[in-house]
N, C-alpha and C positions, 0 to 999 in steps of 0.2 A: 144612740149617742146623746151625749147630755146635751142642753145647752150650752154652746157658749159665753164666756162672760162679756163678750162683743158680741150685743145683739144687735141684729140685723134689723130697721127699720123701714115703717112705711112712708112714703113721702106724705101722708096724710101730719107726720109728726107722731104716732101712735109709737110705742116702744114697751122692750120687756124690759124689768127689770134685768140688773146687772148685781149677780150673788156677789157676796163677800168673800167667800170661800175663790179660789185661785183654780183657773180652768187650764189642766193642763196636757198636753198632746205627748201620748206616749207613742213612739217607733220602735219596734221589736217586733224581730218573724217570730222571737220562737212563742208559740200559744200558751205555755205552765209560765213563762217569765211574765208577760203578759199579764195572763191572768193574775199571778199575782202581783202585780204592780199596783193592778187594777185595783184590788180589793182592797189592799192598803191604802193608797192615795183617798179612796172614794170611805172610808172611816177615817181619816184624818179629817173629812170635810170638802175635798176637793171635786170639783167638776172634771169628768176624765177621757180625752177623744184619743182613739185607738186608731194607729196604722201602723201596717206592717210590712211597707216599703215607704222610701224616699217621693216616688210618685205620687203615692196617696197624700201620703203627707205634705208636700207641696200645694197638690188642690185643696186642703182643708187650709194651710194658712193661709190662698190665696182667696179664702171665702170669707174669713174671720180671724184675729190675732188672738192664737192664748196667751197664756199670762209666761210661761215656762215650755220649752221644750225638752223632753226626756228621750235622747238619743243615741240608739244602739250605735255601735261603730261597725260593726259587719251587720249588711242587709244585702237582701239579693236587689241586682240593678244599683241603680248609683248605691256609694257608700253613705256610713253619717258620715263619715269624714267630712267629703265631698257636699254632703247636702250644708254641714253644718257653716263651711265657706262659701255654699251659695246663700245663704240664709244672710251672711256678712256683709256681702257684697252688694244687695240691695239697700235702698235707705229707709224703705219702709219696714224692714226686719232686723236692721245692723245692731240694733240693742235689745234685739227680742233673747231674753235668759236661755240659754244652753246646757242642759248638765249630760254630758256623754257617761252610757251605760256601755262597760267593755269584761271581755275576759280578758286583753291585753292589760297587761300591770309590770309591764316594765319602765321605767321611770322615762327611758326615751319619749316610749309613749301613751305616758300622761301630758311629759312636754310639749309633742304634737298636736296633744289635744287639744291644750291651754293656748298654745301659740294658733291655731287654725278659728278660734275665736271662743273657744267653750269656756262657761262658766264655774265648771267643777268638772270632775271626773271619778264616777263611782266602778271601782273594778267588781265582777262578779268572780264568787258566790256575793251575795250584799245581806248585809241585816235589812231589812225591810225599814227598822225605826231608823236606823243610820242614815237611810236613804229619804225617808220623809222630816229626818230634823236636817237634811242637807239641802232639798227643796226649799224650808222655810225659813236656811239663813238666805239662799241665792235669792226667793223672792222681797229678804226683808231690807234685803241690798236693792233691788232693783224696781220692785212694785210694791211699795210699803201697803198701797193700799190694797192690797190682795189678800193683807193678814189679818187676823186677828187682833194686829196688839190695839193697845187704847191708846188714845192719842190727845194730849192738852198743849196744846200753847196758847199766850196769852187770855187766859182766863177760861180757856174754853175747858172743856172736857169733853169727848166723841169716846165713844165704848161700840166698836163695829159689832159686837157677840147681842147685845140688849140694845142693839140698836136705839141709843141713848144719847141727848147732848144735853150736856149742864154746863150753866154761866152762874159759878159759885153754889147757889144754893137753890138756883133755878133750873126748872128743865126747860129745854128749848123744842119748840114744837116743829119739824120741817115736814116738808111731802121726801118720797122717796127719791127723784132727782136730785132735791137739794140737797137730801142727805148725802150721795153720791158723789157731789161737788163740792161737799164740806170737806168728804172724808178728804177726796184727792188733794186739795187745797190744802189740808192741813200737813198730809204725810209730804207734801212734798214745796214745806215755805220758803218762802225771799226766793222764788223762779216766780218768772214773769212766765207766763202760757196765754199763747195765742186761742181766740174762738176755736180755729180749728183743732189745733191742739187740747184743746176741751173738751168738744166733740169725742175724737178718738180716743181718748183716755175715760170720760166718762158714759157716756153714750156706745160707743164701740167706732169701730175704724172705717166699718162700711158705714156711710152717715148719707141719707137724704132730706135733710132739713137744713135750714136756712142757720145759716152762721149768729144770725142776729138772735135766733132761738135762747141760746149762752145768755146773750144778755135779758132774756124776758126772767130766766132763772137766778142771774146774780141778784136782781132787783129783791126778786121773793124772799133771796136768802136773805139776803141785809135786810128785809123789813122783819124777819124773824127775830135777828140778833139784836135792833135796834133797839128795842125794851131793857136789853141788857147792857147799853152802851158798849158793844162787840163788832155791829156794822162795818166798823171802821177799819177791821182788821181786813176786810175783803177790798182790795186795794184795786182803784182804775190805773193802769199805765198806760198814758194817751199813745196811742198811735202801734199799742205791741199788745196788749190783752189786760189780766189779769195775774194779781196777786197776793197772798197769804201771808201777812204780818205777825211774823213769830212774837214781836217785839211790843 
């Protein structure tokens, strides 16, 4: 199983990197749909964790959050249906991206699908590409920083592929954290995010490091940007966290 893009940390503060690339949890019994789900997603770039019941798949989100769920509608034991409203029902997975993989293709239910919480709905037989350029609009809606694209506002420029940042005509030099906190920060401006919410969006969801950690890294970043008159953009909101000044 690959990495997840939520890694898991030591309380020492040690940590893995967190890919670029979007780590995403496929459900499906049958083993040919599977595998080829597998092979495609993982040449597209993606990180890719495989179960093939409702069960399994619960103890891996409840170890680590992927970015995307790819969820068959018939499994043995619970259904997606069912898992994909349990999945809803929590708060620490209610916006976790859903796309239900079905033979059903009657438009009732696709409805069901849509209305039970899912992000899209891919009926089988599928194109393999149809199904990886419908992954990367769900993730570009929901976890911008998961993709590829390049991202500039005010002045910046981030290139996630050449892991690259320019301020005009300069390149900006970060460590790999800070780069991870630019990215997030940038794809998702003018929201305030909390420490913690930093943590699990940047670092990963299971977190055992001190909250205050965040701020030893905004510091870093803004003394990165501060040659470029850019600092600024990394914004303190007293008393709620951080924020990214598109403006």
């Amino acid at each position: 199983m690959e990495p997840s893009s939520s890694c898991n940390r030591l309380r020492s503060g040690r940590h893995c990197e967190k890919p670029m690339s979007a780590t995403i949890l496929v459900v499906e019994d049958e083993p040919s749909i599977q595998a080829l789900i597998e092979v495609n997603l993982r040449r597209a770039g993606h990180a890719v964790q495989l179960a093939a019941d409702a069960e399994t798949a619960r103890r891996m989100v409840r170890e680590a959050l992927p970015d995307l769920v790819l969820l068959d509608w018939m499994l043995p034991g619970m259904s997606g249906a069912d898992f994909a409203r349990s999945l809803r029902s929590e708060a620490r997975t209610r916006t976790l991206p859903i796309i239900m993989l079905t033979a059903r293709a009657e438009e009732r239910d696709k409805i069901e699908g849509l209305e039970l919480g899912a992000d899209d709905y891919v009926t089988k037989p599928f194109s393999p590409r149809e199904l990886v350029a419908r992954i990367k609009a769900v993730l570009r809606r929901h976890a911008p920083q998961a993709t590829e694209d390049v991202v500039e506002h005010g002045g910046l420029r981030l290139d996630p592929v050449t892991h690259r940042i320019s301020a005009g005509d300069a390149d900006v030099a970060l460590g790999p954290t800070e780069f991870r906190l630019l990215h997030f920060l940038m794809t998702h401006p003018e929201r305030v995010h909390s420490r913690a919410q930093l943590l699990d969006q940047v670092w990963g969801d299971h977190v055992f490091v001190e909250e205050r950690t965040v701020d030893v890294h905004i510091r870093r970043l803004r003394a990165a940007l501060e040659a470029g008159g850019h600092d600024a953009l990394v914004q303190t909101v007293r008393g709620s966290g951080y924020r990214f000044s598109a403006t």
